[in-house]
Each structure stands twice: as C-alpha cells, then as structure tokens.
C-alpha positions, 0 to 999 in steps of 0.5 A: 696308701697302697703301693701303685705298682703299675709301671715296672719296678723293676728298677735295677735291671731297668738302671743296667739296660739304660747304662747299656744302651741309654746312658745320654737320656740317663745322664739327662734324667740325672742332671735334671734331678741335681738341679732341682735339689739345688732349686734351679729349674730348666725344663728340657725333657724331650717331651715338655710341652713348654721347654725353657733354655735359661735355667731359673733358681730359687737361691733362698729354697722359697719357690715362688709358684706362681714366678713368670720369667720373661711375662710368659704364662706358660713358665707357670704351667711348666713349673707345677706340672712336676716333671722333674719328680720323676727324674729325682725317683730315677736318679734316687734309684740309680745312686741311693743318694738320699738327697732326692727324696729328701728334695722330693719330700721338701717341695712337694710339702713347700707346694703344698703349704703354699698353693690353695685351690680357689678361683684364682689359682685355676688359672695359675698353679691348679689349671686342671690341665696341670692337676691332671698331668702331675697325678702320673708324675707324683704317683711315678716318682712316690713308687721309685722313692718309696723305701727311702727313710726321708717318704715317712707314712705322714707324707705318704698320708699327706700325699694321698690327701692332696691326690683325694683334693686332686681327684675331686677337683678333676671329677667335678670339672668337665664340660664340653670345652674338655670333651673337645680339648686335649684338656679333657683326655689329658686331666682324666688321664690324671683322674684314672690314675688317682682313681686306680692307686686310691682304690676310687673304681667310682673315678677309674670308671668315670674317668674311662667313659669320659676318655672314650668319648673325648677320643670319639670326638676329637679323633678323625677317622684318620687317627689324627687329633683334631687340632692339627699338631703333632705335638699335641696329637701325641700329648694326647696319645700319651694319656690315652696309652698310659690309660691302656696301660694301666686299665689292663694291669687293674683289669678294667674293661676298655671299651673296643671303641677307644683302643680301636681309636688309639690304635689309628692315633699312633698310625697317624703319627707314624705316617707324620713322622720324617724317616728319622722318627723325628715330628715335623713342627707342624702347627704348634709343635717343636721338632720331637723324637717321637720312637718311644710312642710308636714302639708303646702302641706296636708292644700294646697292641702286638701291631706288626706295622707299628713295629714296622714304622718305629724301626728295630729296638725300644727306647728309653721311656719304654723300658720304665713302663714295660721294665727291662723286658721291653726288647726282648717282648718287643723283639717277638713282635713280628714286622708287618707291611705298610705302605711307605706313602699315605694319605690321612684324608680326613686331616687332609695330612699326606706323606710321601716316602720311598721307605721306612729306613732312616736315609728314606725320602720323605714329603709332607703335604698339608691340605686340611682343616686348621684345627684350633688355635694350635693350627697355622696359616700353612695350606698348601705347605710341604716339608722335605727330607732326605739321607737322614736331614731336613732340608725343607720344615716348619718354622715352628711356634717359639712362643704363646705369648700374644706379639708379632713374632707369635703371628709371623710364624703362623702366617702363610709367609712363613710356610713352604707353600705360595701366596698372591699379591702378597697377601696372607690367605688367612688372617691371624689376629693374635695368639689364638685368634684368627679374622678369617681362614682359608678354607681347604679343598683337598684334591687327589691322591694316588700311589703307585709303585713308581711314582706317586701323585697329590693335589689341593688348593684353597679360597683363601684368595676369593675376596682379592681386590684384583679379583678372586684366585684360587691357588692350587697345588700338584705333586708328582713324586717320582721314586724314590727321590724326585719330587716335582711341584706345580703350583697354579692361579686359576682367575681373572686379572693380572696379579704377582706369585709368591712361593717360599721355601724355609731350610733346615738350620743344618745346612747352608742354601745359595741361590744357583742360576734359576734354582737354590742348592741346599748343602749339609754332610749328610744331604746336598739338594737342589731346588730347580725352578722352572719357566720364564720370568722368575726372581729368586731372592735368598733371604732370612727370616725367623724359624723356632725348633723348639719352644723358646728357642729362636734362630734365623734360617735361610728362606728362598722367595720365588717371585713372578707376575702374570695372569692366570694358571701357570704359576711356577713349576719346581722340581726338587732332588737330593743326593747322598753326602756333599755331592750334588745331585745328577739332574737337569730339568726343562719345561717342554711343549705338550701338543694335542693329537690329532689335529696336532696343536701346541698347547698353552701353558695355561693348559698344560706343562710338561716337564723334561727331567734328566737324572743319573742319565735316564729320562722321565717326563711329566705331563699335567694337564691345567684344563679339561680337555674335551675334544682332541685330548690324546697329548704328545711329547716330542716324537717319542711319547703320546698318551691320554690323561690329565697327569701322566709319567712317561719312562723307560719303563712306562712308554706308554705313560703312567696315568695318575690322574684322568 
C-alpha cells in the first residue's frame, strides 16, 4: 500500500505553528493519546458526535468492542469509530515516543482479531455509518505513524486488507435511506478515501456520484441539511469538504452541482453561528466551536464572505489539512461583505445580528420543518446573544436513550418559544418518534439598516378542546441591541398562555418586578414583559450542553389567561459588563385617524421604549385594518402599515410590514 499523502505532512512546521498559537488543543490531542495506551477511553474531542465525561479502562488490555456503559448504544459507536487514532499519530509526531504506534498497532490488530462483519455486528462494531468515518482516521493516523519500526510492511498489509473488507461493505450498502441520511454522504465519504489511497478509481468515482446526489437531496436551497441540526449539518459538511479536498489533490472531477451546494452549506452555518462561532444546540446538537469549518470553506473556496463570517486566523484542525501554510494562504483571501442578518427561508432558520464581531448582538428564530428524528418540538423558539454570552439557548439533547428526560428536552416546555392551555403542540412519543408535529407557517421577513423584522406561527393548536389557536410570533430588532417580541393567540374561547425562556448556565436570572434580569461578567440583560395580568415564576428545570452532561438551568415561565390575540408583548435588552441596561418600556394606545378611535389591544399594541434617553416606538397591527387605517401615537407620531418604528431618525416611521 502506497503512501496516502493527502492532508499535509508537513508535520514539523504543522507541531511549531500549534505550539505557538494552539498549545491547549495540542495538549488535549496529547492527552487523549496517553490514555488510550494506557486503555482508558474518554471521548471528548470537540467534534465527537457522541462525547462521554466518565473515562472507561480496559485494565487487562482486552477491549471489549461491543462494551455499553451505562446501557447507552451510542458508547459502541464511539468506541469503533477510532478518533483517537489520529491523536496517537499527532502526539507520535510531537514526541517520537514509540509507544503510540505501538498502541496503534496492538488495537487495531486486537480489532481486527476480534470483531467479524456479519449480520450481528452491523448493528454494533460495523454500522456502516462508523466503517465509513474510521477509513479517514485510520488513513490519518497510517500517514503520521508510518516510518515508525512498530508499522511493519505485514501491517500495512493487514491494514489495506481490512480498508479492501471496508471498501467492499460500503459499496454494496447504499439504498434510499442512505440517499437521505447523513448516513449516506458520511460512509461514501469513507469509500472516497479508500477508493483514493487503494488506487480503486472504480469506488473514488461511485463514491462521488453518490455524494452528489445525497447532497441534492438532502440540502435545501438555503444550504441547510435537512435535518434541521447543526451539529449534523456539520458532520455532513465535514465529509463533503474533506472529499473537496481530497478530489482535488487526485484530480477528480467534481461535479459544479456539489461544490455549488457545499459552498451554500457552509453559508448556512455561518448564519447559524452565535457571534463567538459557537453552534446553537439547536435539535439534536451540543453547544460546538464550529471556526475551523467556515475557515476550510472560506480557503476551498477562496470565499470572501467566508472569511468574513469565520473571522481573522485558521484554527487548529486547519493547519493538519492545509499544513503550516494555512494562515498565510488564509490571510490572501480578501474579506467580503455579508449581510449581518439572514434569513434561510427554506429551513425557516433566521438570524439577526448587529454584526459579525465577537461582542455582536445576535437572535436566532426557527419557524421550519422538523427535520428527522434529529429535529425538536421548538417552533417559534428564539436564542439570544450578546458581548460575547449566551444568555437565552437551547436546552440541547443529553441522550439518545429512549426515557423521559430524551422526550423532555424535545418538547415545547423546554424551548423559548409559548404553549397554550399547557399543552405541547407537537407530540414526542420516543426517542425518535413523534404522534403528531406542528406544522410551521413562516411568516415575513425584512431587513433594514436600523431595525430589522420576523414573523410565523403554527397549527399546532388546531385540535385544542377549548377550541382551535394559532399561535403567532412578531419580531422587531431594534440596532443594534434591542429586540421586541409579540407573541399573539388567534381563536375563539377562553384559554391560558405560556411563554418560557431557558438562560445560559453562565450567569444567574431573578425575577425583577414584572421582568427577569439575567446577570454574568460579560453581559447583564433584562427581559421587560409587558401588559396586565401576567405571572412571572422563576424556575429550574434541565439543560444539556453537551451529550452526556446535564445541568439544571434557570428557566422564566410567563403566565396569563384571557381570550384571543394579545398574548404577551416582551422586549429584550442587554448591556456590556455587570451594568444594567438604560431602558424602560411601556405598552401605549394606538388610535385610528381620521375618525380618531382607540384601537383594542386586539388589534393593535404599541410599545414606548425609552434607552440611554432616546425614544423608539413600535407599532404592530394584530388585524387588517380596511377602512381608516392611517395610526397615531400620542400627538407626535402618524403613519400607515401593519408594523412601523417611529424615531428620531424616522418620524414618519419606518414600515416593516404593510
């Protein structure tokens, strides 16, 4: 077998560039490979799909593969997917210590002695989703630990046997399930690369055809991946990059289709991203530092507004594929414009930022399919950053083990978003399953340089006993830190509101009077609500950041009863540091010109906001108003349109809605 020089090998200059500015993510790498000589596994590389927090160790040096710790699947998958190969290479690279390949040798020969592909074991050790994702590490790890004495040409030999068992397996297992699941891209990703270092065109090809139309598939016109998780999304992306990647160094042909299609995945995730390029646990995803792959698309692709959205300098994982060259080839790339909010209408994913630094004020709002069974119960759900912290999130997923807590964090009560009657609007039944789901109806969306505007809703409520509502949520961002939510109830009946906000574990929330005060070192935020009986209640409940790890966070419950539209009116603000924010806000009349009449508040809210001593108000309009539909504020403001900002600046209001 031919030596698979694909990914830089560079692996001196690689070592002093991470000393220099990457020395944790080295040490971590370094760590991770003592323990595995020593047959203790912990998987938590930043990028594991499944990471573990209690170490496991085979103290004989006999691995069971199949071992479940804990009755979780998921600890199987993680073991054979052999991550930690590539660590093992890193540190043999960074130290000469012979120990790691010999570690690397003695597993993988212990793997190979005792796992078998047969019906049983793909389900266990040879899912084809893990044989697929341990061709790029084993390959990774051969290259960096090649010239040691303990990789004799017989295990080289053995080696590319067992890539030929892999190759295959992986050819002849593809169907429509694998055309639509990150299964697919992920396991040909796998065959790619065998195919390539193997010399095997006939799987390299078939592997990149098949890729191309999974990416067809399963991406929407937005660049999102269907499942509606980041986390996957970039599990997918990754594949898909790496194959970019690699193609080019071998001279295949790539089809324009998928680059094309690659290019608007790592868009998408740019927009998802919070400003410190952290991905929000949004459906089944942990809170993930995602930088490295916007900066691989932005040096790929030669992509100004990449760069723009990664930021300034490579990370870690960049300079082992593009070698110690990464910065200064990253560094040529010229930054581009891109619109600080954007809106991925097909996944119905919305962000709104002031900008693209890391203090930058960012919302997220989801009103979208759901996905697969990756997908939770959080339409209408918002995430809310600012200086740098979280201060509103996800509560994340924790486990994949069918159990109460696997369905709670799925379920509306969980998510930033409102409920009725106390009852979820869509269904979880199990860990993948679902009785029904809310279906979404995106609303509008417009961006303006001064304030910006979002708007949908669902039927999930059609069926209430009470009597069908249908749950809508308005957004106006005011630039660049203000945001202000309405959340109406169209339907007839009387019936109770929920609406719930989960905090970052970074800081502490107390209920204020009628609002909430979030309060951390980098970020202190107030939460104002609006309007007359209400019932704030702070509670805790539970949030997971990461696989496997569970906290309790504070979680604000808003409460009210009364009979259509005007549900609750919420306006959000943060400050820089442990100061509060400089701002008051009050519900005020809205009238209609020019026979003069007050409006209900079924028909329209407006909102007095008052920061840092200047004035805003915001006008929404619940109704169509046919007849008489010019709107006054007090004596000083009178416009036309459904929602309108009125300022110093505009007058005469701007209308972001009509």
């Amino acid at each position: 077998m031919k030596p698979f020089v694909c990914w830089s090998d560079r692996y001196a200059d690689i070592l002093a560039c991470c000393r220099d500015h990457f020395a944790g993510d080295l040490a971590h790498s370094m760590q991770v490979a003592d323990e595995v000589c020593a047959n203790t596994f912990l998987f938590g590389a930043r990028w594991e799909m499944e990471p573990t927090h209690i170490p496991v160790t085979f103290a004989d040096g006999n691995i069971d593969w199949e071992a479940m710790p804990d009755g979780d699947i998921e600890w199987i998958y993680a073991l054979n997917r052999h991550t930690y190969f590539v660590d093992m290479g890193r540190a043999y690279q960074a130290t000469g210590d012979e120990k790691y390949p010999a570690a690397f040798v003695r597993l993988l020969e212990h793997w190979w002695a005792n796992t078998r592909l047969c019906d049983a074991t793909t389900n266990t050790t040879w899912r084809t989703l893990e044989s697929g994702l341990r061709a790029e590490f084993w390959l990774r790890a051969l290259e960096m630990m090649r010239k040691s004495p303990a990789v004799t040409d017989e295990f080289v030999a053995r080696l590319e046997k067992s890539l030929e068992e892999h190759g295959e397996y992986l050819a002849g297992s593809h169907d429509a399930f694998h055309t639509l699941s990150n299964w697919g891209v992920i396991q040909d990703h796998g065959l790619l690369l065998i195919g390539l270092a193997l010399g095997r065109a006939d799987w390299a090809q078939l592997a990149l055809q098949r890729m191309d139309r999974e990416i067809e598939v399963q991406v929407l016109a937005d660049g999102v991946q269907w499942e509606q998780s980041p986390m996957y999304h970039c599990e997918v992306l990754h594949c898909c990059l790496d194959a970019i990647f690699a193609a080019r160094r071998f001279g295949m042909e790539i089809p324009a289709r998928f680059e094309g299609a690659v290019r608007g995945m790592v868009y998408a995730l740019g927009a998802w991203l919070t400003p410190d390029r952290v991905m929000p646990a949004h459906g089944d995803s942990d809170f993930i530092f995602a930088k490295d792959m916007l900066v691989c698309g932005a040096l790929l692709f030669r992509d100004g507004q990449l760069k723009t959205m990664a930021g300034e300098g490579v990370c870690f994982e960049n300079l082992w594929d593009f070698g110690p060259e990464a910065d200064e080839l990253y560094a040529a790339v010229p930054t581009a414009e891109v619109p600080c909010s954007i809106a991925l209408t097909d996944s119905g994913n919305y962000t709104l930022r002031s900008g693209w630094d890391e203090d930058a004020s960012w919302l997220r709002f989801h009103c979208g399919c759901m996905g697969s069974g990756h997908g939770h119960a959080d339409q209408l759900h918002i995430d809310w950053s600012a200086f740098g912290q979280r201060i509103l999130i996800d509560p994340g997923r924790f486990t994949y083990v069918s159990s109460p807590i696997r369905v709670m964090l799925k379920q509306a009560v969980s998510h930033n978003t409102t409920t009725v009657d106390d009852t979820e609007f869509t269904e979880c039944v199990e860990s993948w399953g679902y009785n029904s789901i809310a279906q979404a109806v995106k609303g509008e969306s417009r961006f303006t340089p001064d304030a910006d505007y979002l708007s949908g809703g669902h039927l999930g409520y059609l069926g209430l006993p009470g009597g069908a509502v249908f749950p809508q949520r308005k957004i106006v961002y005011l630039k660049p830190d203000v945001f202000v939510v309405f959340d109406a109830f169209y339907g007839p009946g009387e019936h109770s509101y929920q609406q719930r906000f989960l905090f970052d574990l970074g800081g502490q929330a107390a209920v204020d009077g009628q609002s909430a005060v979030f309060r951390s070192k980098k970020a202190t935020a107030r939460i104002l609500c609006l309007g007359e009986g209400l019932e704030l209640s702070m509670g805790r409940t539970s949030a997971s950041p990461q696989y496997n790890h569970m906290q309790l966070a504070q979680q604000l419950t808003v409460r009210r009863s009364g009979e259509g539209v005007p549900g609750f009116v919420t306006v959000l603000a943060a400050a820089k540091g442990e100061q509060e924010p400089d701002i008051t806000a009050e519900l005020v009349p809205v009238w209609r010109l020019p026979a003069d009449i007050q409006l209900p508040g079924r028909m329209a809210q407006a909102v007095r906001i008052v920061k840092d001593g200047e004035e805003t108000v915001v006008v929404l309009e619940h109704e169509d108003i046919n007849n008489q539909v010019e709107v006054r504020l007090g004596q000083n403001y009178r416009s036309y349109g459904r929602v309108l900002v009125f300022d110093k600046k505009h007058p005469g209001g701007l209308c972001l809605a009509w």
